[in-house]
The first five atom37 places (N, CA, C, CB, O) and aatype in JSON, in Angstrom:
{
  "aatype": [20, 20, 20, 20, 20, 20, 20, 20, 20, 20, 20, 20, 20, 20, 20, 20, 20, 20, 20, 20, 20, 20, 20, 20, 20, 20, 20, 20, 20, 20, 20, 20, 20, 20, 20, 20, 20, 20, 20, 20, 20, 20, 20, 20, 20, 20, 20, 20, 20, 20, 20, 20, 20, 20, 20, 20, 20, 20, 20, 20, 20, 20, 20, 20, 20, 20, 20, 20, 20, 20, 20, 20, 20, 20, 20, 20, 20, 20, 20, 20, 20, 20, 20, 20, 20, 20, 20, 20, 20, 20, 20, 20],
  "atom_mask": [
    [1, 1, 1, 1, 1],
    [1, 1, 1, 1, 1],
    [1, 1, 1, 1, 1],
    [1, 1, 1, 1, 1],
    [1, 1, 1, 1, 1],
    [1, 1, 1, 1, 1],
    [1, 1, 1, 1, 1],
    [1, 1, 1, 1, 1],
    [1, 1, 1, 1, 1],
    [1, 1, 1, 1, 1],
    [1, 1, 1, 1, 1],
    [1, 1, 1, 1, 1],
    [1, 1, 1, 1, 1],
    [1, 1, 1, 1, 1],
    [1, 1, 1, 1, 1],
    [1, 1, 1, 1, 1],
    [1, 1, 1, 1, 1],
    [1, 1, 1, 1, 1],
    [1, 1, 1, 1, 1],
    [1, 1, 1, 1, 1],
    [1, 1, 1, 1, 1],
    [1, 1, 1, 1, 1],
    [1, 1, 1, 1, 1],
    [1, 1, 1, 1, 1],
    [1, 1, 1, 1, 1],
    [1, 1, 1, 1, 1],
    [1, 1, 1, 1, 1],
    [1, 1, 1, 1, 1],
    [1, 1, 1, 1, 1],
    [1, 1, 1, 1, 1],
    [1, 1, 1, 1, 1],
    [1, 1, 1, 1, 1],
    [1, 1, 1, 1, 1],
    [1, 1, 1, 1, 1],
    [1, 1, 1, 1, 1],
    [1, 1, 1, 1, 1],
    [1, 1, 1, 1, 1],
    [1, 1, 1, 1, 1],
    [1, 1, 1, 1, 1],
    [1, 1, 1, 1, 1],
    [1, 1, 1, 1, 1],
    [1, 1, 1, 1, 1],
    [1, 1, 1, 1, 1],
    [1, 1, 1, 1, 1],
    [1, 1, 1, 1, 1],
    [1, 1, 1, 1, 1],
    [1, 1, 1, 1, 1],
    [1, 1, 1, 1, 1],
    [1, 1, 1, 1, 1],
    [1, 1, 1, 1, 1],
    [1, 1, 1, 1, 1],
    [1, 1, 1, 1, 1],
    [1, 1, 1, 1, 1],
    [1, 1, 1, 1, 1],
    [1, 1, 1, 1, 1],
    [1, 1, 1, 1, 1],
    [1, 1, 1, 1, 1],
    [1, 1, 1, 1, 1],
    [1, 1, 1, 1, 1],
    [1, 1, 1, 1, 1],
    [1, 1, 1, 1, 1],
    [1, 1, 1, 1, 1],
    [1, 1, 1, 1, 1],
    [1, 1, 1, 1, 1],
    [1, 1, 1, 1, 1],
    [1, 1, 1, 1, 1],
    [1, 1, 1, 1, 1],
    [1, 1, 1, 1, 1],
    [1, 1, 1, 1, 1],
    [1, 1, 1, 1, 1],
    [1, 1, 1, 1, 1],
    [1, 1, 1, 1, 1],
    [1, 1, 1, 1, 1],
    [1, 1, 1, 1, 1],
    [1, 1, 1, 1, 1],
    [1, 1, 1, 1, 1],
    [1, 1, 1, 1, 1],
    [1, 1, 1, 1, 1],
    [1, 1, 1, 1, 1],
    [1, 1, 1, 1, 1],
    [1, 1, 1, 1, 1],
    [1, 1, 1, 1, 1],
    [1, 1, 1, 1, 1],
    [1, 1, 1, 1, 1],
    [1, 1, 1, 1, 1],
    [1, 1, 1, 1, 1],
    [1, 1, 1, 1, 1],
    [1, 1, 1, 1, 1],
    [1, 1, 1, 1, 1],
    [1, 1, 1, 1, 1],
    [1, 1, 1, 1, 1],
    [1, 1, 1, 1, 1]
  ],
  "atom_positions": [
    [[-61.88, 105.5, -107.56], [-61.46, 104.2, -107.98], [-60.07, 104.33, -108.6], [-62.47, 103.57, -108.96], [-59.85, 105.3, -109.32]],
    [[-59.04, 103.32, -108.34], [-57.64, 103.22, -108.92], [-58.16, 102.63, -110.34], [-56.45, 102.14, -107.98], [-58.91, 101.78, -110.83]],
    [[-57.09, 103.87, -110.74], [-57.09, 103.6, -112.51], [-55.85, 102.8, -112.97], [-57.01, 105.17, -113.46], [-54.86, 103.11, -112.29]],
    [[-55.67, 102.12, -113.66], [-54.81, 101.15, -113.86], [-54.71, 101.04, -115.77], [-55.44, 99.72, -112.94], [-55.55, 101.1, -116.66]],
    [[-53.07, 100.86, -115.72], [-53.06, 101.34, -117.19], [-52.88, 100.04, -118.01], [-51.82, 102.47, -117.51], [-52.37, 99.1, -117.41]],
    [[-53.24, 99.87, -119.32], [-53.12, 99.31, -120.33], [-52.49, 99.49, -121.66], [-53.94, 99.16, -120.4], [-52.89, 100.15, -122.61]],
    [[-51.19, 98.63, -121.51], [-50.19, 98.34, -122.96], [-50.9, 97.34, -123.84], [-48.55, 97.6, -122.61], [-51.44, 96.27, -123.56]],
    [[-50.71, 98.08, -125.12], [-50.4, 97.21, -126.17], [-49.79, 97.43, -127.49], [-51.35, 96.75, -126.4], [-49.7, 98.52, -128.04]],
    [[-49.55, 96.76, -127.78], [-48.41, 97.09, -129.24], [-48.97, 96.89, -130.31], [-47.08, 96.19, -129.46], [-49.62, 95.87, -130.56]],
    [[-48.78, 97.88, -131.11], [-49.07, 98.55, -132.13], [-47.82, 98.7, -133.37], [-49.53, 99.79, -131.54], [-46.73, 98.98, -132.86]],
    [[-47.81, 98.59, -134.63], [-47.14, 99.17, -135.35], [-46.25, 100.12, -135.34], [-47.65, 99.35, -135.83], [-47.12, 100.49, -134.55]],
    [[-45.39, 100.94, -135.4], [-44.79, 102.42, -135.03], [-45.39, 103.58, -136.22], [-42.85, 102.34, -135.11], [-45.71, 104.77, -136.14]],
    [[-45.34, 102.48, -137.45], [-45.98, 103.63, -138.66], [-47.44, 103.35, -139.1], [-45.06, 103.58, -140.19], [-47.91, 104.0, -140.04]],
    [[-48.15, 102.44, -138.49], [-49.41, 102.36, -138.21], [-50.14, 103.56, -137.34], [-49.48, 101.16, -137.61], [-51.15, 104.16, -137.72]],
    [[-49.26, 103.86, -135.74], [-49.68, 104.51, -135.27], [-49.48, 105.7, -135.37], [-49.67, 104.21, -134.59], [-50.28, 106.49, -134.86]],
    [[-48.6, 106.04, -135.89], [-47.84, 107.44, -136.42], [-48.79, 108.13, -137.18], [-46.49, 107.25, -137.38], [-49.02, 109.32, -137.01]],
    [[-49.58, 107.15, -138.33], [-50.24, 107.74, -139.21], [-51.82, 107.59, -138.42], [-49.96, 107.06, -140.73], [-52.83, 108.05, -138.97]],
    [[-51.86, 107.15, -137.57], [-53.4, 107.08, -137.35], [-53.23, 108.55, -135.89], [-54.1, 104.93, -136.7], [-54.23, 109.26, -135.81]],
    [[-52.42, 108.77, -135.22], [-52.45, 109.77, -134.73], [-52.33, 111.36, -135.63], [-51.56, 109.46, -133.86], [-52.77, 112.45, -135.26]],
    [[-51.63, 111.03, -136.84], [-51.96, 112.37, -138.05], [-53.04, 112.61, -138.26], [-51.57, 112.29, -139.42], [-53.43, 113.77, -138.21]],
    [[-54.1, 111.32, -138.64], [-55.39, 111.45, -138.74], [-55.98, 111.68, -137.6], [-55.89, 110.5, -139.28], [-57.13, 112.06, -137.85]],
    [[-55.82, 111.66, -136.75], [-56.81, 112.16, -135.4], [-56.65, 113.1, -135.18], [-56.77, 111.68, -134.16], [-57.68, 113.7, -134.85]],
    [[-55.41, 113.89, -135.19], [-54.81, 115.34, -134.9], [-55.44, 116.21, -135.7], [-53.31, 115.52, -135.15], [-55.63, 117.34, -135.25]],
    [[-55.94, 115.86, -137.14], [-56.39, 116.87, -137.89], [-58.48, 116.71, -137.66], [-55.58, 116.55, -139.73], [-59.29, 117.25, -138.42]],
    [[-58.75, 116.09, -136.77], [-59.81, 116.12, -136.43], [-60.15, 116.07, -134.83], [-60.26, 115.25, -137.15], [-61.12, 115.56, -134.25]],
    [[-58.99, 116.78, -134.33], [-58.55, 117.17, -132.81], [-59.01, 116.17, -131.81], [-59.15, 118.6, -132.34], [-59.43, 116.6, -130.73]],
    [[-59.0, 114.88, -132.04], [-58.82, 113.67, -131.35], [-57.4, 113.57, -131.06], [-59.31, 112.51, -132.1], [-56.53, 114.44, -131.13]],
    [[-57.31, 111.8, -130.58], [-55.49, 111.68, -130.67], [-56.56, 109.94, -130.05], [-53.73, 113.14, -129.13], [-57.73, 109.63, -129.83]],
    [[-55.34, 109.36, -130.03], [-55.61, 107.97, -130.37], [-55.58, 107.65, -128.56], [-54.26, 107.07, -131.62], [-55.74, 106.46, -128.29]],
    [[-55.42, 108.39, -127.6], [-55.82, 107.89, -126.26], [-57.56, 108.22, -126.05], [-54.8, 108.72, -125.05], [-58.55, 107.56, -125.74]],
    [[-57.34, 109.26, -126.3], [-58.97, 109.7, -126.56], [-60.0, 108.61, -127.08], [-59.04, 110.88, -127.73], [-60.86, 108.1, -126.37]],
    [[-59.82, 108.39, -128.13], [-59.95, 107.22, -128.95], [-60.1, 105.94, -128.4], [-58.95, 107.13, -129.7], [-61.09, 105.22, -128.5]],
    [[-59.14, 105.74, -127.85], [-58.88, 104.34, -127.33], [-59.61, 104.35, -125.8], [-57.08, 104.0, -127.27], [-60.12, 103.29, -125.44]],
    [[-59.67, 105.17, -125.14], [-60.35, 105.41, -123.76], [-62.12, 105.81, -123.88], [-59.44, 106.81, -123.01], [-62.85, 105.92, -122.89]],
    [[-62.43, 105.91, -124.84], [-64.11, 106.04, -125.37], [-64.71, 104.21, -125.9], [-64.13, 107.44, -127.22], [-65.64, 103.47, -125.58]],
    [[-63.51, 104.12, -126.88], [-63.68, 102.05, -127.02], [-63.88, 101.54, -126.37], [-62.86, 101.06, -127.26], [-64.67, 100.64, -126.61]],
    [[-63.31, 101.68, -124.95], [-62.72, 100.79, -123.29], [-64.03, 101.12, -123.18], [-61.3, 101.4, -121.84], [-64.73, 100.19, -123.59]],
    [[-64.71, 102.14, -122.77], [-65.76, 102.46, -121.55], [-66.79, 101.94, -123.08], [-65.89, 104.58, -120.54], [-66.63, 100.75, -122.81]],
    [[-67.49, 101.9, -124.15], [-67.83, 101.09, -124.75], [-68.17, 99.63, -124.39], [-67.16, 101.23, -125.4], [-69.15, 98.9, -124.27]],
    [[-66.85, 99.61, -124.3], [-66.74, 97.8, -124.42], [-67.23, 97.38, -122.89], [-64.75, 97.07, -124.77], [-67.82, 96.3, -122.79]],
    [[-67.03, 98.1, -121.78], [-67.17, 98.11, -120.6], [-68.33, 97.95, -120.67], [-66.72, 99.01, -119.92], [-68.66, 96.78, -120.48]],
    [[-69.28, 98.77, -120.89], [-70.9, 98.88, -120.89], [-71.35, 98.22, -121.7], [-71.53, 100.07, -121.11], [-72.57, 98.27, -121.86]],
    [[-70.49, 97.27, -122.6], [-71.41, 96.13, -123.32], [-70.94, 94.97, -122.85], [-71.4, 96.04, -124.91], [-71.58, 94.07, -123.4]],
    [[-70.07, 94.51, -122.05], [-69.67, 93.27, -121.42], [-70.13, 92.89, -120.34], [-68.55, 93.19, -121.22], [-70.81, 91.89, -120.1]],
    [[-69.45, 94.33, -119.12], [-70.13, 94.28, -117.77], [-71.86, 94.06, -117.65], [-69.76, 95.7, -117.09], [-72.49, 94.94, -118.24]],
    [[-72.56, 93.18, -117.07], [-73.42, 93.58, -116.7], [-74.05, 94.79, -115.89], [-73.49, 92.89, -116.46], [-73.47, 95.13, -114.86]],
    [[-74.95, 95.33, -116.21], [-75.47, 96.75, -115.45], [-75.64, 96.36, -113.7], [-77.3, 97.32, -116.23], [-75.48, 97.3, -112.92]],
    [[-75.87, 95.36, -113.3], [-76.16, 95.5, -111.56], [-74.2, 95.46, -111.08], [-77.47, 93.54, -110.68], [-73.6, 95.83, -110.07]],
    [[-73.84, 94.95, -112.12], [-72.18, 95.22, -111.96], [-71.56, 96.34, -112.09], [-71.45, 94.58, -112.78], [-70.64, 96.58, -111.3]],
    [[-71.94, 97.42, -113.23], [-71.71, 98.28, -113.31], [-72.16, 99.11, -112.35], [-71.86, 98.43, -114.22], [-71.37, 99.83, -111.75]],
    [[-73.71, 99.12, -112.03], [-74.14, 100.09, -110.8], [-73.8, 99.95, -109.41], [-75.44, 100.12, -110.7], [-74.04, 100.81, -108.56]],
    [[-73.17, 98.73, -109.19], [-72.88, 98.35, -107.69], [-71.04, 99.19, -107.76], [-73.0, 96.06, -107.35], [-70.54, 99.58, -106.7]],
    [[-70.35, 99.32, -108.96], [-69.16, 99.82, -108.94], [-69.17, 101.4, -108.84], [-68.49, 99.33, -110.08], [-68.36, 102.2, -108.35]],
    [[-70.21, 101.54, -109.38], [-70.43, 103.17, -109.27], [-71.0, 103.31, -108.33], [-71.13, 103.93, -110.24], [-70.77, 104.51, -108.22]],
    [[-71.95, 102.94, -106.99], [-72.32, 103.06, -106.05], [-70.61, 103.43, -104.97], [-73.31, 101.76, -105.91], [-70.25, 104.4, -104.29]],
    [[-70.09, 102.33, -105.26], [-69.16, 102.55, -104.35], [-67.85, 103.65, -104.5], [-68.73, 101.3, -104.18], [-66.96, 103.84, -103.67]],
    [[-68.02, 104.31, -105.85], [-66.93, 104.89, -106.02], [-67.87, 106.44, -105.96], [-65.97, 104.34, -107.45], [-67.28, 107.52, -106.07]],
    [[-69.37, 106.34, -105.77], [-69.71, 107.76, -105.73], [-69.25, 108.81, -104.6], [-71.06, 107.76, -105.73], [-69.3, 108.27, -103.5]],
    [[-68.91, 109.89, -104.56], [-68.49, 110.71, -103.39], [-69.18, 110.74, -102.41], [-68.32, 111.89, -103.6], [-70.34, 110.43, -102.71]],
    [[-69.03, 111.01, -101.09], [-69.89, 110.99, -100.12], [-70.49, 112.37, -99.83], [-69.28, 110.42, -99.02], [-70.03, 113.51, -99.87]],
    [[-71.91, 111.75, -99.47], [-72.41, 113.63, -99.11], [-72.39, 114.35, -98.54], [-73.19, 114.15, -98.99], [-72.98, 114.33, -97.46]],
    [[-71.53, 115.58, -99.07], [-71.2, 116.56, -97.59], [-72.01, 117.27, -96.93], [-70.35, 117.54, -97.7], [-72.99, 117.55, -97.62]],
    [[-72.05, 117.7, -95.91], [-73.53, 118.18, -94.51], [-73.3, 119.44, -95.54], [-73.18, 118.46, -91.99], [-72.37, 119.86, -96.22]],
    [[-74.05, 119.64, -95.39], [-74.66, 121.49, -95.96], [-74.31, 122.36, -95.1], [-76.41, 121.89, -96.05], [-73.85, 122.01, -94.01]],
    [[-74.4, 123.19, -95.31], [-73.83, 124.14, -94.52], [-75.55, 124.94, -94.05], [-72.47, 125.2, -95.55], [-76.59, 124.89, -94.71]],
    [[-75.34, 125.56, -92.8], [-76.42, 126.1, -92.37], [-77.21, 127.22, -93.53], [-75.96, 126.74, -91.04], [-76.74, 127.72, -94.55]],
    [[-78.35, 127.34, -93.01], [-79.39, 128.39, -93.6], [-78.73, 129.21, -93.01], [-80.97, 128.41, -93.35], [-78.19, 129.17, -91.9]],
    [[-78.83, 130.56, -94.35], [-78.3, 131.95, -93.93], [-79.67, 132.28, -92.62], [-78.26, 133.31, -95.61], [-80.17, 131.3, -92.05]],
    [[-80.04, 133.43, -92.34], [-80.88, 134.22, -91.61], [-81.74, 134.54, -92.93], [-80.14, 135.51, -90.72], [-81.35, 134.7, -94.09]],
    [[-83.4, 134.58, -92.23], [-83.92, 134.83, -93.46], [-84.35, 136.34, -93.41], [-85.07, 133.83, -93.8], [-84.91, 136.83, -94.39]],
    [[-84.12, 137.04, -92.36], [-83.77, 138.54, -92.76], [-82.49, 139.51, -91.93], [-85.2, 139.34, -92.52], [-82.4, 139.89, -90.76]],
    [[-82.0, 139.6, -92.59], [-81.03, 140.48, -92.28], [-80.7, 141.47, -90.75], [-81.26, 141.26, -93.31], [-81.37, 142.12, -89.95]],
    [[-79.55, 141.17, -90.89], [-79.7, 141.7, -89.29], [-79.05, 143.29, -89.7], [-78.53, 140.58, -87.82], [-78.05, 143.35, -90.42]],
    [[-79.85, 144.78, -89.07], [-79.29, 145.67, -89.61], [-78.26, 146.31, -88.59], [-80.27, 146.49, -90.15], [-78.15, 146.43, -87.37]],
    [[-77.42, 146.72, -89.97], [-76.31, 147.82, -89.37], [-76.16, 149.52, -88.69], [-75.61, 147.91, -90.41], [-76.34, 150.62, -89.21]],
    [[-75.79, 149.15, -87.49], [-75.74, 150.72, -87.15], [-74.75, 151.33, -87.42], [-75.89, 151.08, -85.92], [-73.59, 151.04, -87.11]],
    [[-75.21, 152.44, -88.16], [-74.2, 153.65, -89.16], [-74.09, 154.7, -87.92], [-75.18, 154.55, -90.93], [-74.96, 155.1, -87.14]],
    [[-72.46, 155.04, -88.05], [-71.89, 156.1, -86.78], [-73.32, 157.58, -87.01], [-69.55, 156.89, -87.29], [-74.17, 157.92, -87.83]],
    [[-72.92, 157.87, -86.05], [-73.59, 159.5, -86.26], [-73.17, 160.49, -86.91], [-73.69, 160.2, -85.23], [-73.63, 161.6, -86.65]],
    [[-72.5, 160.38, -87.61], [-72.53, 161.27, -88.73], [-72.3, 160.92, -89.95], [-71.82, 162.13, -88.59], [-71.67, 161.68, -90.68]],
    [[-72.79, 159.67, -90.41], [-73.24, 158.88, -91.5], [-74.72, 159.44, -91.69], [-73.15, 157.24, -91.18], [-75.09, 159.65, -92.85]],
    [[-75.55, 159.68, -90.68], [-76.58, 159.72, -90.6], [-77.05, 161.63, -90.56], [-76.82, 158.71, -89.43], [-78.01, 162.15, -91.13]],
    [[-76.34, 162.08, -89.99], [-76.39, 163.82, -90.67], [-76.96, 164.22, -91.68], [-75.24, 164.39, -91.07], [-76.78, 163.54, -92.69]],
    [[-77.79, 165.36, -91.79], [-78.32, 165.39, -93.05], [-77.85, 166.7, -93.62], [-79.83, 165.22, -93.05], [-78.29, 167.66, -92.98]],
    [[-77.03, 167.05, -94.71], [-76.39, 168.35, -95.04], [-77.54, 169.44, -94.75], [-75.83, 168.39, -96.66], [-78.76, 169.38, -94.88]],
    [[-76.64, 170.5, -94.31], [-77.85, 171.73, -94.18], [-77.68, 172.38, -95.48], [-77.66, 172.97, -92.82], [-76.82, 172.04, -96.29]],
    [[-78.82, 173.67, -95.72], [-78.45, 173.87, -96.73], [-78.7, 175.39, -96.53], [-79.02, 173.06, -97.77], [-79.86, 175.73, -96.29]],
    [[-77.69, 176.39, -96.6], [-77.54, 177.68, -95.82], [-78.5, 178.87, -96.86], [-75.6, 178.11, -95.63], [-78.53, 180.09, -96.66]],
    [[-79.17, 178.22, -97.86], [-79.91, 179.45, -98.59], [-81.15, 179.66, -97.92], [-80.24, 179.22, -100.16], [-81.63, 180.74, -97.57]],
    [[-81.67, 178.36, -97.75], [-83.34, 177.85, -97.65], [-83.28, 178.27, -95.67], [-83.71, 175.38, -98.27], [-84.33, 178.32, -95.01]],
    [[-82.28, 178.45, -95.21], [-82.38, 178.82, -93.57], [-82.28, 177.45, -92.98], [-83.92, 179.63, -93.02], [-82.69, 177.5, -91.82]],
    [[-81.95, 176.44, -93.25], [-81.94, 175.56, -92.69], [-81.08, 175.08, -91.72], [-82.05, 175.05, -93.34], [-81.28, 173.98, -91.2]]
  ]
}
Protein backbone atom coordinates (compact mmCIF):
# COMPACT_ATOMS: atom_id res chain seq x y z
CA UNK A 1 0.00 0.00 0.00
CA UNK A 2 1.26 3.75 -0.89
CA UNK A 3 2.23 5.51 2.15
CA UNK A 4 1.48 9.04 2.04
CA UNK A 5 2.88 11.68 4.33
CA UNK A 6 1.44 14.03 6.86
CA UNK A 7 2.41 17.84 7.85
CA UNK A 8 1.67 19.64 10.65
CA UNK A 9 2.91 22.51 12.55
CA UNK A 10 4.08 22.53 15.64
CA UNK A 11 5.94 25.03 17.81
CA UNK A 12 9.89 24.99 17.04
CA UNK A 13 10.66 25.05 20.97
CA UNK A 14 7.75 22.96 21.80
CA UNK A 15 9.14 20.39 19.61
CA UNK A 16 12.69 20.76 20.31
CA UNK A 17 11.97 20.02 23.86
CA UNK A 18 9.59 17.21 23.40
CA UNK A 19 12.09 15.41 21.07
CA UNK A 20 14.89 15.88 24.23
CA UNK A 21 12.38 14.11 26.14
CA UNK A 22 11.91 11.24 23.84
CA UNK A 23 15.60 10.90 23.05
CA UNK A 24 16.37 10.23 26.61
CA UNK A 25 13.81 7.44 26.62
CA UNK A 26 15.00 6.28 23.00
CA UNK A 27 11.75 7.23 21.28
CA UNK A 28 11.72 10.43 18.98
CA UNK A 29 8.48 12.10 18.21
CA UNK A 30 7.89 10.21 14.60
CA UNK A 31 7.82 7.07 16.45
CA UNK A 32 5.45 8.64 18.62
CA UNK A 33 3.40 10.20 16.30
CA UNK A 34 3.19 7.02 13.87
CA UNK A 35 1.92 4.60 16.97
CA UNK A 36 -1.08 7.65 17.67
CA UNK A 37 -2.02 7.41 13.74
CA UNK A 38 -2.36 3.53 13.70
CA UNK A 39 -4.28 4.07 17.22
CA UNK A 40 -6.53 6.42 15.98
CA UNK A 41 -6.87 4.30 12.78
CA UNK A 42 -8.14 1.25 14.71
CA UNK A 43 -10.49 3.32 16.68
CA UNK A 44 -12.20 5.25 13.82
CA UNK A 45 -11.95 2.81 10.89
CA UNK A 46 -14.36 0.26 11.20
CA UNK A 47 -12.87 -3.42 11.42
CA UNK A 48 -14.67 -4.98 8.02
CA UNK A 49 -12.80 -1.70 6.68
CA UNK A 50 -9.82 -2.32 8.16
CA UNK A 51 -9.81 -6.13 7.19
CA UNK A 52 -10.94 -5.65 3.62
CA UNK A 53 -7.62 -3.09 3.41
CA UNK A 54 -5.42 -5.60 4.74
CA UNK A 55 -6.82 -8.33 2.62
CA UNK A 56 -5.77 -6.46 -0.30
CA UNK A 57 -2.46 -5.27 0.62
CA UNK A 58 -1.51 -8.93 1.96
CA UNK A 59 1.40 -10.53 -0.21
CA UNK A 60 0.57 -13.13 -2.51
CA UNK A 61 1.40 -16.79 -1.97
CA UNK A 62 4.35 -18.03 -3.39
CA UNK A 63 4.21 -21.92 -4.95
CA UNK A 64 6.57 -23.83 -2.67
CA UNK A 65 9.11 -25.17 -3.91
CA UNK A 66 9.20 -29.03 -4.46
CA UNK A 67 9.72 -31.87 -1.78
CA UNK A 68 13.34 -32.74 -1.40
CA UNK A 69 13.68 -36.81 -2.07
CA UNK A 70 12.80 -38.58 0.95
CA UNK A 71 15.95 -40.66 0.81
CA UNK A 72 18.98 -39.82 -0.46
CA UNK A 73 20.41 -40.74 -3.51
CA UNK A 74 24.01 -42.32 -2.79
CA UNK A 75 27.36 -41.29 -3.93
CA UNK A 76 29.90 -43.31 -5.72
CA UNK A 77 33.38 -42.79 -4.12
CA UNK A 78 36.43 -43.34 -6.85
CA UNK A 79 38.37 -46.56 -6.09
CA UNK A 80 40.67 -45.61 -4.05
CA UNK A 81 38.55 -43.73 -1.63
CA UNK A 82 37.43 -47.03 -0.93
CA UNK A 83 41.01 -48.94 -0.32
CA UNK A 84 41.58 -50.15 2.86
CA UNK A 85 45.29 -49.37 4.28
CA UNK A 86 47.30 -52.54 4.63
CA UNK A 87 49.06 -52.98 7.48
CA UNK A 88 52.67 -54.63 6.86
CA UNK A 89 53.21 -56.11 10.60
CA UNK A 90 49.97 -58.25 10.95
CA UNK A 91 50.89 -59.78 7.03
CA UNK A 92 48.27 -58.18 5.57
Amino acid sequence: MKKENVTISFKSEQLAALEFSLKKKNSSVQAQLEELLKCLYESEVPEPVREYLASRTAPAARPRRPARPAKPQPREEPPSALAQPTDERNGE
